[in-house]
C-alpha positions as protocol buffer text, in pm:
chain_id: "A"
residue {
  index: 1
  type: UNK
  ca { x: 2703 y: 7687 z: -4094 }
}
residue {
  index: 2
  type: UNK
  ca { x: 2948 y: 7494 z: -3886 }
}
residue {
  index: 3
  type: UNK
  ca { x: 2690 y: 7533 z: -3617 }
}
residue {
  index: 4
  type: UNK
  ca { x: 2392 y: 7346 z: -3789 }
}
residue {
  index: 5
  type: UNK
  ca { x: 2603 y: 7091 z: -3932 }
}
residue {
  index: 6
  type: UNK
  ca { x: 2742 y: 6951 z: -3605 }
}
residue {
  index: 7
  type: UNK
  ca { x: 2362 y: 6950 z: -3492 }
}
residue {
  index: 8
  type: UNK
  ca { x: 2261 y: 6789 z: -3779 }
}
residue {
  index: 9
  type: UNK
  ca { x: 2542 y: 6514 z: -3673 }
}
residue {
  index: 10
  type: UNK
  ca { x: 2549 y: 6458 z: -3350 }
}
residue {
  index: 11
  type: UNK
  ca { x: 2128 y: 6481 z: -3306 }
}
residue {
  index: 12
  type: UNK
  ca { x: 2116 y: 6143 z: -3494 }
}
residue {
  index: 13
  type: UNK
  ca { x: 2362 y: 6018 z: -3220 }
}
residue {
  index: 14
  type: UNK
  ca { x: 2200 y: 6131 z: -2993 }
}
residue {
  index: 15
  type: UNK
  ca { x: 1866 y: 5940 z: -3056 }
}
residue {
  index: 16
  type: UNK
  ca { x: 2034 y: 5621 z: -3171 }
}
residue {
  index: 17
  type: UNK
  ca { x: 2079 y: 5457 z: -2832 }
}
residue {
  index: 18
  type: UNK
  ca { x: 1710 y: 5535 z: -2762 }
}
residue {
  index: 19
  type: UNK
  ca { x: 1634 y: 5358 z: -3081 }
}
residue {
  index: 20
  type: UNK
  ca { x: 1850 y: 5058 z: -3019 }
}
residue {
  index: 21
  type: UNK
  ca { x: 1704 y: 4990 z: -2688 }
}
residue {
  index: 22
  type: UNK
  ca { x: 1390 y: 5081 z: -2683 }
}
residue {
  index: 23
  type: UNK
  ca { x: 1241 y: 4741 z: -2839 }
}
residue {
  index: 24
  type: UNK
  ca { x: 1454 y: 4540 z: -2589 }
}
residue {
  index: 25
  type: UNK
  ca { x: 1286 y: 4758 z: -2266 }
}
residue {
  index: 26
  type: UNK
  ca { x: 968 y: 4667 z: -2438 }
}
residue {
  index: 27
  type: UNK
  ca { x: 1023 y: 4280 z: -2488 }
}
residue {
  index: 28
  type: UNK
  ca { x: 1146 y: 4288 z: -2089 }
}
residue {
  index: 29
  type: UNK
  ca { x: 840 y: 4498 z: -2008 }
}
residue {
  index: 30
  type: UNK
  ca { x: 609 y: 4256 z: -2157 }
}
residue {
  index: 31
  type: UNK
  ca { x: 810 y: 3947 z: -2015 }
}
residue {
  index: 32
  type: UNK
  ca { x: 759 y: 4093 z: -1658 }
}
residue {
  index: 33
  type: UNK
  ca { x: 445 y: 4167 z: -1729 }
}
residue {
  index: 34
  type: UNK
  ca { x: 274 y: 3835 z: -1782 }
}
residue {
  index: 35
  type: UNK
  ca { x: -66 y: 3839 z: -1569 }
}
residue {
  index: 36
  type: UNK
  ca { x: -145 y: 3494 z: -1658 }
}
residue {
  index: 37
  type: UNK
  ca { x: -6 y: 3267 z: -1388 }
}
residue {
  index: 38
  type: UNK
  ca { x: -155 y: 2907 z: -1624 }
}
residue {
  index: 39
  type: UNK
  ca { x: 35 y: 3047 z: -1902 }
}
residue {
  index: 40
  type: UNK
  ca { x: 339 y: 2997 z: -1658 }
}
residue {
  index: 41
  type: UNK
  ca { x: 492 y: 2686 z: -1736 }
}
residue {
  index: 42
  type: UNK
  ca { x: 525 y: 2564 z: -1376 }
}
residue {
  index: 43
  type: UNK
  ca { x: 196 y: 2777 z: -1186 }
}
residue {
  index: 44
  type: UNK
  ca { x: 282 y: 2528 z: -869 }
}
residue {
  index: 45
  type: UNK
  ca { x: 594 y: 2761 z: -848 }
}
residue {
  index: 46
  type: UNK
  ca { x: 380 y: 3034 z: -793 }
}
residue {
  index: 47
  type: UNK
  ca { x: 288 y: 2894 z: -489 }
}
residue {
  index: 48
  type: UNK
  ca { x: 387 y: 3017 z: -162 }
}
residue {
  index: 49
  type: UNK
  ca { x: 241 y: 3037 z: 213 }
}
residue {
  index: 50
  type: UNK
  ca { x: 133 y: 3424 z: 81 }
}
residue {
  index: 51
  type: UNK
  ca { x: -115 y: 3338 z: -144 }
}
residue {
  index: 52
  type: UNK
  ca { x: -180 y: 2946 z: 20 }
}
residue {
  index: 53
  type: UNK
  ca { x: -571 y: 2946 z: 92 }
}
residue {
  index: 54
  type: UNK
  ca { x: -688 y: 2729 z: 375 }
}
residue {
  index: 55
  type: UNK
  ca { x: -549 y: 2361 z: 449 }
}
residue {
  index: 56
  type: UNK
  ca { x: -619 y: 1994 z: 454 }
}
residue {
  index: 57
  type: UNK
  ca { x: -827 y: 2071 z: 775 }
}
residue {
  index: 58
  type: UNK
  ca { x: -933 y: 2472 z: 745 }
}
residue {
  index: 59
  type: UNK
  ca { x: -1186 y: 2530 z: 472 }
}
residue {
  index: 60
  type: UNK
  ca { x: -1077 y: 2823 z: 209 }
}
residue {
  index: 61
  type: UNK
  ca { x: -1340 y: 3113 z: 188 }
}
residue {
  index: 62
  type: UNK
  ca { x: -1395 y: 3306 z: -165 }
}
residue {
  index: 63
  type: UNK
  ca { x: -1590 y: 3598 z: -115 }
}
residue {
  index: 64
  type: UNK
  ca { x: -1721 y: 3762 z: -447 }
}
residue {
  index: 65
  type: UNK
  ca { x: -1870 y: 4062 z: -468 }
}
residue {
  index: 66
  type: UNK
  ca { x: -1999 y: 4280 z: -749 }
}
residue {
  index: 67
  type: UNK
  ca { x: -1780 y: 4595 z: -748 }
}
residue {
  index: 68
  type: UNK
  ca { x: -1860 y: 4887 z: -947 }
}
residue {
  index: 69
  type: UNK
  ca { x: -1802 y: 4769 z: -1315 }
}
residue {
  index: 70
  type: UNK
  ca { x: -1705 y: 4416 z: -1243 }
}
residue {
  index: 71
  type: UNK
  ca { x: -1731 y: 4105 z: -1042 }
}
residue {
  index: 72
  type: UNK
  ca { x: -1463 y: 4020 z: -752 }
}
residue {
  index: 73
  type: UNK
  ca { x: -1355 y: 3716 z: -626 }
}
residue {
  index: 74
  type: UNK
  ca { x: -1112 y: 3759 z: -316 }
}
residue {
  index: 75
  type: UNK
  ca { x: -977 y: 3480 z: -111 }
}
residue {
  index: 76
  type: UNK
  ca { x: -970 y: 3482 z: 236 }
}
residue {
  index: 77
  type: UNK
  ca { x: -636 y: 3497 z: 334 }
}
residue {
  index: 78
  type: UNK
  ca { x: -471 y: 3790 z: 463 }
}
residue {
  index: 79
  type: UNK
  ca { x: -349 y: 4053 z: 227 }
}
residue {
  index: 80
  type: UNK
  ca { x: -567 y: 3915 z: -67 }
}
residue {
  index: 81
  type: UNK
  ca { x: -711 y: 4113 z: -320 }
}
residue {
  index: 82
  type: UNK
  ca { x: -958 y: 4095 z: -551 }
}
residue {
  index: 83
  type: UNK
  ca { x: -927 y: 3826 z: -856 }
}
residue {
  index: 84
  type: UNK
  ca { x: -586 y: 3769 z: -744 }
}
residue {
  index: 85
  type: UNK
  ca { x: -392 y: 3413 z: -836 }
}
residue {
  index: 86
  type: UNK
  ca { x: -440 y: 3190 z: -522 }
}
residue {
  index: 87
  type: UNK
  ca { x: -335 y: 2827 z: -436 }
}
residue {
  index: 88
  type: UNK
  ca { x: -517 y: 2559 z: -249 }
}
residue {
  index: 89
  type: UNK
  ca { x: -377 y: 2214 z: -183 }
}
residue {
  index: 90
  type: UNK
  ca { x: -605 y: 1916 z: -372 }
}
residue {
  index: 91
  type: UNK
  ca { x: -828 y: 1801 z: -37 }
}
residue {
  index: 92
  type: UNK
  ca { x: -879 y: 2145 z: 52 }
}
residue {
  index: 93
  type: UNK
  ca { x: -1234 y: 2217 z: 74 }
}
residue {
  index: 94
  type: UNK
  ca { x: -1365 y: 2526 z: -82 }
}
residue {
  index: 95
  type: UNK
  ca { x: -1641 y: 2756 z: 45 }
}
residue {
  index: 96
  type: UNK
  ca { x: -1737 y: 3020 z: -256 }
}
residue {
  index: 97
  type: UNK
  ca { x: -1967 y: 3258 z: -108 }
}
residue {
  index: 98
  type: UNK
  ca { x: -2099 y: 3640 z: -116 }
}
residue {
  index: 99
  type: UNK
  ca { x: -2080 y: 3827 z: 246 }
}
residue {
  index: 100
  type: UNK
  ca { x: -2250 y: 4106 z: 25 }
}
residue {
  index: 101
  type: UNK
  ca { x: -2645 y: 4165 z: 83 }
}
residue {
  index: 102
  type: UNK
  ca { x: -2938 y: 4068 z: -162 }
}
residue {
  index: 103
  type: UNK
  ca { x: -2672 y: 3950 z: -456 }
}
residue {
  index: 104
  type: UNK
  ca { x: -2628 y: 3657 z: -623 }
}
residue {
  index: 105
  type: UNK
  ca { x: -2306 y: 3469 z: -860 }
}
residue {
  index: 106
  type: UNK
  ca { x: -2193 y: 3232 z: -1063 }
}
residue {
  index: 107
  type: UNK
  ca { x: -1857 y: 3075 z: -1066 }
}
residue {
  index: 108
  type: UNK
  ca { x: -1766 y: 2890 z: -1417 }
}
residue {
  index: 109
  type: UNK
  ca { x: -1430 y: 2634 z: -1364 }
}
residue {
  index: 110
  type: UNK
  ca { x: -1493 y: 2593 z: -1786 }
}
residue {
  index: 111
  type: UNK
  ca { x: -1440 y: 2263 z: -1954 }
}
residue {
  index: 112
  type: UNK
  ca { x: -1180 y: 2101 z: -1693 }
}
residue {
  index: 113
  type: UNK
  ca { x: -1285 y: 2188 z: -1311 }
}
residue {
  index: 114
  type: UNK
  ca { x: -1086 y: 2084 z: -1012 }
}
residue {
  index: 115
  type: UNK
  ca { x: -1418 y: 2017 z: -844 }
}
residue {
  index: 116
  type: UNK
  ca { x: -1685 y: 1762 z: -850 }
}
residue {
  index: 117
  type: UNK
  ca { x: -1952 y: 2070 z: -949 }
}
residue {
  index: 118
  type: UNK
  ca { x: -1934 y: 2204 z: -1347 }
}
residue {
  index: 119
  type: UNK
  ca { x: -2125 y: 2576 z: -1224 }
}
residue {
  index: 120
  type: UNK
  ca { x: -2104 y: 2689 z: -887 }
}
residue {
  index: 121
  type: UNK
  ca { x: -2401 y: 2891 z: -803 }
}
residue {
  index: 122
  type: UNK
  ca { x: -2516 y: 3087 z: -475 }
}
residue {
  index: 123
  type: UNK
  ca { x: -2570 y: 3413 z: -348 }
}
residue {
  index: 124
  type: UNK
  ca { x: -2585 y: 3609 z: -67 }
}
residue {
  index: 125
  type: UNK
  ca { x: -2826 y: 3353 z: 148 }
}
residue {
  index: 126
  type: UNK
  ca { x: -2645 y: 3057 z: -34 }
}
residue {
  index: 127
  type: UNK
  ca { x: -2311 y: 2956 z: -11 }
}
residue {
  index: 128
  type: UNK
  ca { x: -2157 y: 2685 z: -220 }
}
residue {
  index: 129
  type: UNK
  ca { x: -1905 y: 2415 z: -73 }
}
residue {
  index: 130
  type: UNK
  ca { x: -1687 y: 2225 z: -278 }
}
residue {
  index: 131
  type: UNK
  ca { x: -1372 y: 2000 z: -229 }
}
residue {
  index: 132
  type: UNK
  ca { x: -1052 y: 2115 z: -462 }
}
residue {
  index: 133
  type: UNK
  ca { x: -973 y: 1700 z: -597 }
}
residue {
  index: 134
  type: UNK
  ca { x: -735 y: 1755 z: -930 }
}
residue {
  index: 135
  type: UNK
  ca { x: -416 y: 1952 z: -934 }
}
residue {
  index: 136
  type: UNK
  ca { x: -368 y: 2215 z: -1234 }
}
residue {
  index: 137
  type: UNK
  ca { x: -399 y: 2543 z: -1284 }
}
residue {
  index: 138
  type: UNK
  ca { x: -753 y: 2703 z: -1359 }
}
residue {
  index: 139
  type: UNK
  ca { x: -863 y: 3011 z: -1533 }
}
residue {
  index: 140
  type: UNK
  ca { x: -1205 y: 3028 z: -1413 }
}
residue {
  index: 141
  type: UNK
  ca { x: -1484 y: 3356 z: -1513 }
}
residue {
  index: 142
  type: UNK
  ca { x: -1725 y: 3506 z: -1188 }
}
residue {
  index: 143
  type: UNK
  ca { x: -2048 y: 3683 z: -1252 }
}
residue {
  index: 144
  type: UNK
  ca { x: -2209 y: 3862 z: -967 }
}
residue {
  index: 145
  type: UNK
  ca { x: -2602 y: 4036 z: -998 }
}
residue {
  index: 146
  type: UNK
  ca { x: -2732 y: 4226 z: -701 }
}
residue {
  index: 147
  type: UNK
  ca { x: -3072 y: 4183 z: -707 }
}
residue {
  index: 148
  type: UNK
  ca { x: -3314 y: 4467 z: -766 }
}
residue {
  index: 149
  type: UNK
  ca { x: -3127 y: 4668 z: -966 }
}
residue {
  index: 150
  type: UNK
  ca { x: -3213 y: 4777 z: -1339 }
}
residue {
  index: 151
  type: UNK
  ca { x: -2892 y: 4922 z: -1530 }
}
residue {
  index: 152
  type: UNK
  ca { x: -2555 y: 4743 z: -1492 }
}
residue {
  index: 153
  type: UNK
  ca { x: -2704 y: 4475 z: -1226 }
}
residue {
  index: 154
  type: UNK
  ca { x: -2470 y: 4270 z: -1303 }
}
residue {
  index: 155
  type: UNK
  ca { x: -2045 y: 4236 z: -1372 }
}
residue {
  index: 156
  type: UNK
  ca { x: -1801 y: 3957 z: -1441 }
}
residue {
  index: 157
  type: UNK
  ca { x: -1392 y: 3897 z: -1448 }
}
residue {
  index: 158
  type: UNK
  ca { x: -1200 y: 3623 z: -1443 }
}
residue {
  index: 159
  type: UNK
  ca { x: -900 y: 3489 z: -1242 }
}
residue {
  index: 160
  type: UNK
  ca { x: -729 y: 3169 z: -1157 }
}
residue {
  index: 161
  type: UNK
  ca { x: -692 y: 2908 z: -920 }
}
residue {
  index: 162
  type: UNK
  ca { x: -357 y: 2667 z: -843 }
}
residue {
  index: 163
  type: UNK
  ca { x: -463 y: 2350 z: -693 }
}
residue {
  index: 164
  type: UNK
  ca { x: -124 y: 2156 z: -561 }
}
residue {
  index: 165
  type: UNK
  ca { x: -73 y: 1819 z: -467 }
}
């Protein structure tokens, strides 16, 4: 008897520190894991010579790509990846193209663009050049088609772009 009643005791003990911090590790979990770099309330902070594409005199290359159930937009600086948050400075002149044979995309800035062009589009013989002109932070969407092909021809995403004075 003595036996199951110091179980039934000291179980609920047991568990209650696992209970009382479990919403708190969620809360922090959710907190760290904020993917949206506009939703930021400073996304200039999120700046830094890591993810800085070109300059006032070197052109920054997107290439975008149509991966196996998306579309991928990857800056060219070293170490970038795929749809990842990068940062140009306003000036900076913008080449969005697709190093990718026989495919074609479609880059939409939405309402507000940082760039004289609403749509950018191009393709694989086509590359689009634009100058970066208003700082902000934009969420933009990328669609990529390779040409020829019937079922799933074609994938978007989405990812965002810090323009800094």
């Amino acid at each position: 008897m003595t036996i199951h009643r110091v179980f039934a005791i000291g179980c609920p003990l047991l568990l209650l520190p696992l209970v009382v911090l479990a919403p708190n590790q969620t809360v922090n979990a959710q907190n760290k894991k904020n993917p949206y770099a506009c939703s930021e309330p400073n996304p200039a902070s999120l700046c830094s010579p890591a993810n800085m594409c070109g300059s006032g005199s070197q052109s920054c290359s997107v290439d975008i790509k149509r991966t196996s159930n998306a579309a991928s937009a990857t800056p060219g600086f070293p170490g970038a990846k795929g749809n990842s948050t990068f940062c140009v400075k306003a000036g900076t002149t913008v080449v969005w193209k697709s190093d990718t044979k026989h495919q074609g995309f479609i880059v939409d800035m939405g309402p507000n663009s940082p760039f004289d062009a609403d749509d950018i589009i191009g393709g694989s013989n086509k590359s689009v050049t634009v100058v970066a002109k208003t700082p902000g932070c934009y969420r933009y969407s990328v669609g990529a088609c390779i040409s020829g092909e019937i079922y799933g021809m074609c994938g978007n995403s989405t990812a965002e772009l810090v323009v800094v004075k």
